[in-house]
Structure formats: structure tokens, C-alpha cells
C-alpha positions in Angstrom: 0.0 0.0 0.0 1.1 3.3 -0.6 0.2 6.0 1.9 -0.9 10.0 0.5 2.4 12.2 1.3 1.5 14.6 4.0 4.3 16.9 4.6 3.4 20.5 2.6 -0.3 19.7 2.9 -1.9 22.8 4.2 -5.5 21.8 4.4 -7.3 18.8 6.5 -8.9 15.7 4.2 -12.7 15.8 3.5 -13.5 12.4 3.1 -16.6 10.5 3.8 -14.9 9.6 7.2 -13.7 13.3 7.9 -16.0 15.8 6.9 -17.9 17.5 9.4 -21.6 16.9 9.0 -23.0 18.4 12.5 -21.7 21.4 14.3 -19.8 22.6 11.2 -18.9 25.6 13.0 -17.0 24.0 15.6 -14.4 22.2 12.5 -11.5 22.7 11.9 -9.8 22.0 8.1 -6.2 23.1 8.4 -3.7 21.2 9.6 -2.0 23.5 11.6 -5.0 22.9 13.7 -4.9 18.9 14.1 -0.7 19.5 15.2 -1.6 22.1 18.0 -4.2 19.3 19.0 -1.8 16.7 18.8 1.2 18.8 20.8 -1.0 19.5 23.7 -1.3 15.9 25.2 0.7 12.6 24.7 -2.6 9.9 25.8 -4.6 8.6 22.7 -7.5 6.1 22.1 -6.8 3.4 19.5 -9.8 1.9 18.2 -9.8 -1.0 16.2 -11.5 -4.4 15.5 -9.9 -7.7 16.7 -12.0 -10.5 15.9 -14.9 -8.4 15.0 -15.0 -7.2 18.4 -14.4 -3.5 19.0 -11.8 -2.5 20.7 -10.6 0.9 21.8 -7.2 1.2 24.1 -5.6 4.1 25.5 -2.2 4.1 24.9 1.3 7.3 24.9 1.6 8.3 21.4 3.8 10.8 19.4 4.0 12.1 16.0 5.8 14.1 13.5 4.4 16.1 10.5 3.7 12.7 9.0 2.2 9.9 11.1 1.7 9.3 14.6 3.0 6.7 16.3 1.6 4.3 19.4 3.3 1.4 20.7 2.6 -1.3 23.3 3.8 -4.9 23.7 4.1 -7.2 20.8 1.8 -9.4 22.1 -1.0 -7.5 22.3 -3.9 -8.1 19.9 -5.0 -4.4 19.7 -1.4 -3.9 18.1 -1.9 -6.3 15.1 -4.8 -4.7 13.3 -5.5 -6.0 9.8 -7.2 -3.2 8.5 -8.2 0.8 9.3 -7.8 1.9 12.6 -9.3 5.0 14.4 -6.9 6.8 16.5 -8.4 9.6 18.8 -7.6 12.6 21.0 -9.3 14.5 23.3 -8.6 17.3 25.7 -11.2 18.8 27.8 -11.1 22.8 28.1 -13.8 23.2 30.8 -18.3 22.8 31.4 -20.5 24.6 30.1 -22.9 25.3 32.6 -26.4 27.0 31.0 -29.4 28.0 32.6 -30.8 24.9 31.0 -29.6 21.0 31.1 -31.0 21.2 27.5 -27.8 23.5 26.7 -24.9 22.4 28.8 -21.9 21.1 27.0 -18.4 20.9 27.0 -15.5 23.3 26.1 -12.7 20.8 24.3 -10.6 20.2 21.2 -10.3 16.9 19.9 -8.8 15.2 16.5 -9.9 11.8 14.8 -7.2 10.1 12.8 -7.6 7.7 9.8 -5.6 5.1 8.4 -3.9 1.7 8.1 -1.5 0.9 10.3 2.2 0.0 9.4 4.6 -2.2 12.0 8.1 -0.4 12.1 11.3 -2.3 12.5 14.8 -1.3 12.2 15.9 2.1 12.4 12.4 3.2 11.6 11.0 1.5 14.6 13.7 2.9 17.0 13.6 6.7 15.5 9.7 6.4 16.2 9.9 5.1 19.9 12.1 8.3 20.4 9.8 10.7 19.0 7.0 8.8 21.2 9.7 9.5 24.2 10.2 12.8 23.9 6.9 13.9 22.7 5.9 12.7 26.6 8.8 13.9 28.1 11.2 16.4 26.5 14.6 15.2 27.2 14.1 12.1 28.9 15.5 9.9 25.5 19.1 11.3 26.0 19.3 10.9 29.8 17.8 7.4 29.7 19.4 3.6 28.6 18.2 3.0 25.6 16.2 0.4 24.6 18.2 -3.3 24.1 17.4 -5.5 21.1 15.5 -7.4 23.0 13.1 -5.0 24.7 12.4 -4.2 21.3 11.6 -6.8 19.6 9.3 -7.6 22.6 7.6 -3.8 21.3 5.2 -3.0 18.6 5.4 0.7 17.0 2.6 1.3 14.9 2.8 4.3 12.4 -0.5 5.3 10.9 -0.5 8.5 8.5 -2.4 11.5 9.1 -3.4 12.3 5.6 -7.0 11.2 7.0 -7.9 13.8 10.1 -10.3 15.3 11.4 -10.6 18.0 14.3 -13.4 20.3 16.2 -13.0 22.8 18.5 -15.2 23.6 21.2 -15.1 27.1 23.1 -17.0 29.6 24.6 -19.9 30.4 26.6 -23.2 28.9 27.1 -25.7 29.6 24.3 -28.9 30.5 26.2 -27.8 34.4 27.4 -30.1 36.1 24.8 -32.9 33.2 25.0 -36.0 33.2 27.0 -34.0 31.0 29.9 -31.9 34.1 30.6 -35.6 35.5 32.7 -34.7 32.4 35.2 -32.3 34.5 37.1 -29.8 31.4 37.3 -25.9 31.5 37.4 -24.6 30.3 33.8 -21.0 30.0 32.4 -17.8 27.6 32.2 -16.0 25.8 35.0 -12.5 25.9 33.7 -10.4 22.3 33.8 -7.0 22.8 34.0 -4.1 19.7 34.3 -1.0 20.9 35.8 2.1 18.8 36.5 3.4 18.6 40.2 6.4 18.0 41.4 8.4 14.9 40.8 8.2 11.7 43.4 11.2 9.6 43.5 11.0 5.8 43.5 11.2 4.8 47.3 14.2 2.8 45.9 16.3 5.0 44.8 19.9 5.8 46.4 20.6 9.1 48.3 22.2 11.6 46.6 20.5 11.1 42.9 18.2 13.9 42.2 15.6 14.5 38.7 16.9 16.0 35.7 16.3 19.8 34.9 14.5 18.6 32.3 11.9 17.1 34.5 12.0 19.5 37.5 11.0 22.2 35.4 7.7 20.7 34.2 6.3 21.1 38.0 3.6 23.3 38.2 3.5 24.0 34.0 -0.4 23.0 32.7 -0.5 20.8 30.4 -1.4 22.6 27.3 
């Protein structure tokens, strides 16, 4: 199979799978957009079929202008997908709190991505697990032991392409100021979520005397984005 080239593509697909049918407003079709959606987290859902059965697994992911990349053990069925997966992420902004259930909601940005998976190996598979590495923490591939041969032959990296995306954006205030519900005299507007990284807790087995990286001290108390 050959995969569409992504890098220089300005513009998100419109496929059957990708175009936005409801809430048009809140879509997104430049590809700019599906990157900052991507940067601001590292957790993803892989869903896929295994047997027929559904299957969806959260697992660390990373990606570079081309694919994104999830890994897990080799043994695991959800990493041995004959066919298109759906990879999604999702980061929740805040509530939407109206004066009427009817028009609550939630403030978030999320991305759906598209495609047929490809097992790495070789140089590919190890320049991938780095990306994954450092896309969750910065700095933490060059400070730890790399991986043996062994360790990775006992990991699957998938690579799927992001030529097939999709993303929304949700934002803003509740809908029902200027509407009839406004007469209720109720409190309406958005409880802001927020996750922020604390400071670091070292294993209870470490030695004396060995204290965390810059590059992980100075994450404490940064949101995530």
C-alpha cells in the first residue's frame, strides 16, 4: 500500500470519514489545527477491531508532521490490526454550565485520525519510539538507557498516517444568554479544567544523593497545554 504524502499539505482531508456533517462551525480544516491538538497531550485512544469485536485502548503516542505513532507490547492483539484503525484525541477545556440542562456542554478540542497501520522495525521502529519518548517527556530519550534488542523486539510501533484527520473545537460560553432561559435569574457560564504537573516523586528505591533531571523538574507546576 502506498500512503498519500502529507508533509506540505496545508489543508485537512474531506473524506466521507472526515467531513464534518454536524456542528460545522465547531471544524476545523487546516492542519495546523490537528498538530496544536496533537502537541497538547501525549494519551490517545486506539480503536480497532480484533475478531470483530471492537476494541478501543488508550495508549502514549507521538508524532511528526507525517504519522503518529503508538506502541505497546508485541503481544498485544490491539497492536496487530489487519485493516483501518481509528486513532483519537481528546482534551477537555472546561463545562459549560447553561441555565438549561438542555444546553450544557463541554468546552474541548479533539482530532480523529484515519488510516492503516504499518509495523516499524529497524531504524524506523527505533527513530519512532524516540519521538514517542520525547513527545511525553522532552529530554528524557538522552538521559535514559536506551532500549536493548531485545526489549524491542518484545515492542510493537505502529505508524498510521495523518493524511485522514479530522478535528473540532469547542469554546466559549453557554448559548442560552439572549434566549427566554436568561428571565430564570440562574448562574450560567464555564468551570474551567486545567491539568498541571506537580512536582516529581522519586522511587522509594532510589539511592541518596540522585536527584531529577532539569528537564523534568522544570515541568512542575507548568499545565499541560
Amino acid at each position: 500500500m502506498t500512503e498519500t504524502p502529507v508533509t506540505g499539505l496545508d489543508e485537512l482531508s474531506a473524506t466521507d470519514r472526515t467531513r464534518h456533517r454536524r456542528l460545522r462551525e465547531k471544524g476545523r480544516t487546516d492542519r495546523a489545527a490537528l498538530h496544536e491538538v496533537l502537541s497538547a497531550g501525549f494519551v490517545c485512544h486506539l480503536g480497532v477491531l480484533t475478531g470483530g469485536v471492537p476494541m478501543v485502548v488508550p495508549t502514549v503516542y507521538g508524532f511528526d508532521t507525517d504519522h503518529i505513532y503508538v506502541h505497546g507490547s508485541a503481544a498485544s492483539r490491539s497492536l496487530t490490526p489487519p485493516d483501518t484503525v481509528c486513532v483519537t484525541v481528546t482534551h477537555v477545556d472546561g463545562l459549560v454550565l447553561a441555565r438549561s440542562v438542555f444546553e450544557h456542554g463541554v468546552n474541548y478540542r479533539s482530532a480523529m485520525v484515519y488510516g492503516v497501520p504499518r509495523s516499524l522495525r529497524g531504524d524506523e521502529k527505533l527513530t519512532a519510539l524516540r519521538i514517542l519518548t520525547e513527545h511525553a517527556a522532552p529530554g528524557q530519550w538522552d538521559y535514559a538507557r536506551k532500549p536493548s534488542r531485545k526489549e524491542l523486539a518484545a515492542t510493537t510501533i505502529l505508524a498510521i498516517s495523518l493524511a485522514e484527520a479530522s478535528v473540532k473545537v469547542s469554546s466559549g460560553p453557554p448559548d442560552d444568554g439572549d434566549g427566554p432561559d436568561a428571565a430564570l435569574g440562574l448562574w450560567a457560564g464555564v468551570l474551567p479544567l486545567a491539568t498541571t504537573w506537580l512536582p516529581p516523586i522519586p522511587d522509594p528505591l532510589l539511592p541518596e544523593g540522585i536527584t531529577p533531571p532539569t528537564h523534568i523538574t522544570v515541568r512542575a507546576g507548568k499545565q499541560l497545554s
